[in-house]
C-alpha positions in Angstrom: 26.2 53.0 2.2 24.0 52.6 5.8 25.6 49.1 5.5 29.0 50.1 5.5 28.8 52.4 7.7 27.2 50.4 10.4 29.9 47.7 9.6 32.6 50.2 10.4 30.8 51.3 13.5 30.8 47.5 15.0 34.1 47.3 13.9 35.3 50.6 15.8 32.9 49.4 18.9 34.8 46.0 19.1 38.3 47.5 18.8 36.8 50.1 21.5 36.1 47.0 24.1 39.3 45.2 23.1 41.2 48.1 24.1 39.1 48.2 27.4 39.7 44.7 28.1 43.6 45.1 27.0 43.6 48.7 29.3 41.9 46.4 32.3 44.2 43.5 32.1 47.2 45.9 31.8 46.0 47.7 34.6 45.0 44.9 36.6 48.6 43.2 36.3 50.5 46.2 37.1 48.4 46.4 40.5 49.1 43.0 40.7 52.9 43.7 40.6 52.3 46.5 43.0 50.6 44.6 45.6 53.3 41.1 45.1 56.1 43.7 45.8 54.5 45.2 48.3 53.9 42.4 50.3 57.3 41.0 49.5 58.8 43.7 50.8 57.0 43.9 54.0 57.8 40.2 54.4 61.6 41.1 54.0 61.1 44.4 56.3 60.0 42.5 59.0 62.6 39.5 58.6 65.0 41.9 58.3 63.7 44.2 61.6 64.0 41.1 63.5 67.6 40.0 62.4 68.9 43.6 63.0 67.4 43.1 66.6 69.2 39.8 66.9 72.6 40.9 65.3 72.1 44.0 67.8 71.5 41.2 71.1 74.7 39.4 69.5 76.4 42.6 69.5 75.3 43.2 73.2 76.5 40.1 74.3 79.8 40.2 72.7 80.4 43.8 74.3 79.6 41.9 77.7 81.5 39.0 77.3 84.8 41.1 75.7 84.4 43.1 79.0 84.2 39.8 81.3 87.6 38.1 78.9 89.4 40.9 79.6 88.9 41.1 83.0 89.8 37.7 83.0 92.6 38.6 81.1 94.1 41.4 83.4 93.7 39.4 86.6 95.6 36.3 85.1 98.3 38.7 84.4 98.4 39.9 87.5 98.5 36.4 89.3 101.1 35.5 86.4 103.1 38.3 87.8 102.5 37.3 91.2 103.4 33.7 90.5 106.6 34.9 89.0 107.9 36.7 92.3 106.3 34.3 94.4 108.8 32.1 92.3 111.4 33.9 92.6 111.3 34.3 96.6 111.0 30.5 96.6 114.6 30.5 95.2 116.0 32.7 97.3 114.3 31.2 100.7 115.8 28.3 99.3 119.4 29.2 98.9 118.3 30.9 102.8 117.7 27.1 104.2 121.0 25.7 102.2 122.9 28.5 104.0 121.1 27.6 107.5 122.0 24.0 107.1 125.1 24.3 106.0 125.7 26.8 109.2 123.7 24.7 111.5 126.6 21.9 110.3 129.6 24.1 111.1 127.6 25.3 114.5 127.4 21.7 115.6 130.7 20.6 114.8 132.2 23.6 116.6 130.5 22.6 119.5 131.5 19.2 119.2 135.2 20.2 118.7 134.7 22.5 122.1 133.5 20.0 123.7 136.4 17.1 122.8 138.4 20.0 124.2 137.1 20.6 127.0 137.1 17.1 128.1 140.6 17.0 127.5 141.7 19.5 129.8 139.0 18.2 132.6 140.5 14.9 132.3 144.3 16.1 132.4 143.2 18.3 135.8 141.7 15.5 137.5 143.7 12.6 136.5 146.3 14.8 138.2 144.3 15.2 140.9 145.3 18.0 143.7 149.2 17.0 142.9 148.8 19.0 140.3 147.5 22.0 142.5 149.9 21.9 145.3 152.5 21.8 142.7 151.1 24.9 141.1 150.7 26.2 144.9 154.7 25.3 145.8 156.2 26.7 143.1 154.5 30.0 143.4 156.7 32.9 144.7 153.9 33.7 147.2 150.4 34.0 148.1 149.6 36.5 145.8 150.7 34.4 143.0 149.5 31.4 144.2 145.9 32.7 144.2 147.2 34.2 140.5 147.3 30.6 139.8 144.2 28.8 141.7 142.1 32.0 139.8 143.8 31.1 136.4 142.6 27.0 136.8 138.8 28.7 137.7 139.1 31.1 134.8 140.1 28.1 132.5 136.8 26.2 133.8 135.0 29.3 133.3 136.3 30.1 129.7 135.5 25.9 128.8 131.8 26.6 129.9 131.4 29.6 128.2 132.5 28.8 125.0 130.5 25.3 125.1 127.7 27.4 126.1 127.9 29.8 123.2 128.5 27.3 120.5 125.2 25.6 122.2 123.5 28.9 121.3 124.4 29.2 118.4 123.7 26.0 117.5 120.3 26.5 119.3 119.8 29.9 116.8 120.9 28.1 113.2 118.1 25.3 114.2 115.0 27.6 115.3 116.1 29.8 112.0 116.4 26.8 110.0 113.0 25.7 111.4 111.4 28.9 110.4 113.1 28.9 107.2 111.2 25.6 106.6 108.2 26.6 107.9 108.0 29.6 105.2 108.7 27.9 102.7 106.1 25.8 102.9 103.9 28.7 103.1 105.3 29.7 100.2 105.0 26.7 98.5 101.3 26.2 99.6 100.4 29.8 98.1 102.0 28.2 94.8 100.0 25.7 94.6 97.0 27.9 94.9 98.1 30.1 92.7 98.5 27.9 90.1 94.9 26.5 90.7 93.7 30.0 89.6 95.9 30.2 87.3 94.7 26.7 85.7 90.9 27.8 86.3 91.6 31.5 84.9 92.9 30.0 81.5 90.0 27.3 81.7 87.5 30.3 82.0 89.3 32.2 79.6 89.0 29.2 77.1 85.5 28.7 77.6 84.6 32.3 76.9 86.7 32.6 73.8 84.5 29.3 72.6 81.9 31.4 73.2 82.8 34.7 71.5 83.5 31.9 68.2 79.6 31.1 68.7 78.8 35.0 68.9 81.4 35.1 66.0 79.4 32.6 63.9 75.9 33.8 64.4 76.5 37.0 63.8 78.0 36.1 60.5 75.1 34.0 59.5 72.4 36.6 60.8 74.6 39.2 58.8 74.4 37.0 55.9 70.3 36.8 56.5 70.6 40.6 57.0 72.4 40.8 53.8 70.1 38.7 52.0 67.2 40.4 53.2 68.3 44.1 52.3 68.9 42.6 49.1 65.3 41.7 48.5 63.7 44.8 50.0 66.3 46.7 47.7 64.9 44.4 45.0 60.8 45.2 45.7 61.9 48.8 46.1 63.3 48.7 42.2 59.6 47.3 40.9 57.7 49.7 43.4 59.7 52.8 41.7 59.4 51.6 38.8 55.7 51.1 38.5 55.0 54.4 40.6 57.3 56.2 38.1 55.2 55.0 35.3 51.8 55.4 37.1 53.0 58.8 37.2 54.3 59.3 33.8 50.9 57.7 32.3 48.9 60.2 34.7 50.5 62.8 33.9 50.1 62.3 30.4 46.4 61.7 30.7 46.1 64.9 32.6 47.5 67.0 30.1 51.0 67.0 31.6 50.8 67.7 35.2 53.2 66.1 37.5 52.5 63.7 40.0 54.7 63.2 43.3 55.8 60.0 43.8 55.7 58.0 46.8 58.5 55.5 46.8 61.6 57.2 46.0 65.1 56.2 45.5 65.5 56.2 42.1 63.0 58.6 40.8 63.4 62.4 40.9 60.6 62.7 43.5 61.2 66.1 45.5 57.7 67.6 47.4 57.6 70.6 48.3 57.8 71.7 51.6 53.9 71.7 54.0 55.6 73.5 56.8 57.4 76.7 57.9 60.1 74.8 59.8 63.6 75.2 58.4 65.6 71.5 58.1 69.1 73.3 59.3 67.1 74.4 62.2 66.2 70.4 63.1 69.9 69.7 62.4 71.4 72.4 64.3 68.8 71.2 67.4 69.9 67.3 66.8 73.5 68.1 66.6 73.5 69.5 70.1 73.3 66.0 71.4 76.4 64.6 69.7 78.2 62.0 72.2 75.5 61.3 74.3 74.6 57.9 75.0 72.8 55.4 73.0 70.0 53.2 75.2 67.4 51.0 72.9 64.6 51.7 74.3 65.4 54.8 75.9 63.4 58.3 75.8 66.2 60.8 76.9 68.1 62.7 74.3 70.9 63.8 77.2 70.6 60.4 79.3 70.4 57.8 76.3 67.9 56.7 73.7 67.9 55.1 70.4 67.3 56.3 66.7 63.5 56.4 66.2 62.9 58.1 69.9 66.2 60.5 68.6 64.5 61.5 65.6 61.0 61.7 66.9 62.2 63.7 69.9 64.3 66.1 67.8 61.1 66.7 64.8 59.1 67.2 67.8 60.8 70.1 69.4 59.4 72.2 66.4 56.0 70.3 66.5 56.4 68.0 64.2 54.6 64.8 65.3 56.1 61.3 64.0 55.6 57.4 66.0 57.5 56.0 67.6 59.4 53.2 66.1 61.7 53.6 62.6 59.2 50.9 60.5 56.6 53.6 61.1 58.5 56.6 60.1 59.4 54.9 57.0 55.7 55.8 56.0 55.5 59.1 57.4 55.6 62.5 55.2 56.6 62.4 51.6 59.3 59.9 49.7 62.2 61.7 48.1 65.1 60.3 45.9 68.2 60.4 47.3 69.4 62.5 45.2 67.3 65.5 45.8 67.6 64.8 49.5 67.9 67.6 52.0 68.9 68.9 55.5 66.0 67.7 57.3 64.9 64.7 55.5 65.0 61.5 57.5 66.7 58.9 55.9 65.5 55.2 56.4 67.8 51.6 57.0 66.5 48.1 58.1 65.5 48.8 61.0 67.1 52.5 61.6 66.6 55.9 60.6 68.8 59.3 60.9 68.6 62.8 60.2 70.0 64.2 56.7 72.2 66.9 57.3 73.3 67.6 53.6 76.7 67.0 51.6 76.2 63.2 52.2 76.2 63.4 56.1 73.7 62.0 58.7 73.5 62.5 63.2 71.9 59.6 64.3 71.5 57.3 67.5 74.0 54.9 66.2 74.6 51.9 68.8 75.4 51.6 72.6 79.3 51.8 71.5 78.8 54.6 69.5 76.3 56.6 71.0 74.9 60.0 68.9 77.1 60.8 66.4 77.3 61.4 62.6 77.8 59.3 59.8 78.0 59.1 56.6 74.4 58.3 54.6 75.0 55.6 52.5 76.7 53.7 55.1 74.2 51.3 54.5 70.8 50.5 52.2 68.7 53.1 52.3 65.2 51.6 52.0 63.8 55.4 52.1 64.0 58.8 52.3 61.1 60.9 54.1 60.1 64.5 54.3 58.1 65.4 56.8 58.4 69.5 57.1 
C-alpha cells in the first residue's frame, strides 16, 4: 500500500513539473511573439514615420512647383495674347505701307505729269519769244487790258510753280510717311521676334517642370506604395499584439477569479478605461474646434498662426492641464488604449505618423496639411494604429 502510494505521488510530482515546463515554454513563446511583434512594429512605425515625412516633402514640392507652372502658364497666355495683337497690327501697318507706296507712286507721277506740262507751256512762251507778248499787248483794247493780259502770263507762271511745288510736297509727305511706316514695322517685327523667344523659352520651362511634376508624380506613388506596405504590416503586428494581450487578459482574469484586466493595445478588443480625470472630452472638442481654418505649419507651435497635428493636440489637452509630448509617435503611448469601437469625444486617435481629436459619431478636428489647414475629418480616413485616452 506505502508502495503504491508513493508510486502515485512520483507520478503526480512528474505530471506536476511537466506541466511547469509545458506552462514555462507556453509562456515563454507567447512573450516571444510579444516582443517579435513588437519590434516588428516599431521597425514599420519608424519606416513608415519617415515615408509619411517624405510623401509630405513631395507633397510640398509639388504645391511649389504647381504654383511656379501656373504662373508660367498665365504669363505665356498673356504673351500668347500679346503676340496675337502684336500680329495683327503687323497686318494692318502692312496694308498702311502698300497704301503709302502705292500713293507715293501716284504722288510722283502727278508730279512728273505737272512737270511735262509745265515745260510745255515754258517752251511755247519762249520759243515765241516777246512776238508773242507784243501781240498779246496790240491786240488789247487798252492799257487796262493789256496789263489784264501781261498779269494773266505771270499768273500762268505762278499757277505752274505752285502746283509743281505742291505735287513736290506731297510727294515729299507719302516718302517721310512711307519711311516711318517702315521704320515701325520693323519695330514691330523686332518685338515679334522677342516675343516669340519667350514664348519658345516659356513652353521650354513649362516642359521642363511638367518632367518634373511626372518625377514628383512617380515618387510619390512608390513612397505611397512603401506607405501602403508599411501600414499594412503595423496593421499586421497590431492583430498578434491584441491578440495576445486579449488572451493575457482573458487567462488573468481567469486566474484571478474573474476580474477584468484593461488592455493596452486596442483596436480590436473591447478595451474601454475608465476615466482618471475630471475633464469633460466635449469640453476639449468644443476648445479644438475653435481653431477650425486656421493654418497648418509642420513644425509650428501656434494654434491661431499655424502648427501641425501633435503640437494641435498637445496644445488643445493642455489648455485643461493635461500634459502630453510633443511629437504623434509619443502620444501613441500616452494614456490608455481603447477599441475603436468604444471610442469617445476626447480620445485621440492615432495614424502613421498623425494623430487627431475624436469628436464622436465617426468624426475627427485635426491639423490636417498645409493645403488643408485645421479642419475635420472623418476617423477612419486612414489606419488607425491606436486609440488613446488620456482624461
Amino acid at each position: 500500500m506505502r508502495r503504491k502510494t508513493c508510486f502515485y505521488k512520483k507520478i503526480l510530482s512528474v505530471i506536476m513539473i511537466f506541466t511547469m515546463i509545458i506552462g514555462g515554454t507556453l509562456t515563454a513563446y507567447a512573450s516571444n511573439t510579444m516582443d517579435d511583434a513588437k519590434k516588428k512594429k516599431k521597425e514599420a512605425q519608424e519606416k513608415l514615420d519617415k515615408v509619411n515625412k517624405e510623401i509630405e516633402e513631395i507633397e510640398k514640392e509639388q504645391e511649389e512647383l504647381q504654383e511656379i507652372m501656373n504662373a508660367y502658364d498665365e504669363e505665356l497666355m498673356a504673351l500668347l495674347t500679346d503676340l496675337t495683337l502684336l500680329e495683327e497690327d503687323i497686318t494692318n501697318k502692312q496694308e498702311e505701307i502698300d497704301q503709302a507706296e502705292a500713293d507715293l507712286e501716284d504722288a510722283k507721277l502727278r508730279e512728273a505729269e505737272q512737270y511735262e506740262a509745265m515745260k510745255l507751256r515754258i517752251q511755247y512762251m519762249y520759243e515765241n519769244g516777246d512776238a508773242s507778248v507784243w501781240t498779246a499787248m496790240a491786240d488789247a483794247d487798252g492799257m487796262s487790258d493789256v496789263l489784264n493780259r501781261v498779269e494773266y502770263i505771270n499768273s500762268v507762271y505762278s499757277y505752274d510753280r505752285n502746283q509743281l511745288t505742291e505735287y513736290q510736297n506731297t510727294v515729299q509727305e507719302v516718302e517721310n510717311l512711307s519711311l516711318q511706316l517702315d521704320l515701325e514695322m520693323i519695330e514691330m517685327e523686332e518685338l515679334q521676334m522677342n516675343m516669340k523667344e519667350q514664348q519658345s523659352e516659356l513652353e521650354t520651362l513649362i516642359a521642363e517642370s511638367a518632367a518634373k511634376m511626372e518625377d514628383f508624380e512617380t515618387k510619390l506613388a512608390n513612397a505611397t506604395k512603401l506607405a501602403k506596405s508599411y501600414a499594412s504590416t503595423i496593421k499586421k503586428q497590431n492583430k498578434i499584439i491584441s491578440d495576445e494581450e486579449i488572451r493575457i487578459a482573458a487567462e488573468n482574469a481567469a486566474t484571478a477569479g474573474g476580474n477584468n484586466a484593461s488592455s493596452s493595445g486596442g483596436l480590436t478588443g473591447g478595451a474601454n478605461p475608465s476615466y482618471s480625470t475630471n475633464v469633460s472630452g466635449q469640453d476639449v472638442v468644443n476648445y479644438a474646434c475653435q481653431f477650425v481654418g486656421n493654418p497648418y505649419v509642420y513644425g509650428g507651435s501656434s494654434l491661431t498662426n499655424g502648427c501641425d497635428c501633435s503640437y494641435f493636440v498637445m496644445a488643445c489637452f493642455g489648455k485643461y492641464g493635461i500634459s502630453l509630448p510633443r511629437t504623434s509617435y509619443e502620444q501613441r503611448s500616452c494614456g490608455q488604449a481603447v477599441s475603436y469601437a468604444n471610442a469617445k469625444a476626447g480620445d485621440i486617435i492615432c495614424y502613421a505618423g498623425h494623430v487627431a481629436i475624436y469628436m464622436g459619431d465617426g468624426k475627427i478636428v485635426h491639423a490636417a496639411n498645409s493645403r488643408l489647414g485645421i479642419c475635420y475629418g472623418t476617423a477612419t480616413y486612414r489606419t488607425i494604429v491606436s486609440v488613446r485616452r488620456v482624461l
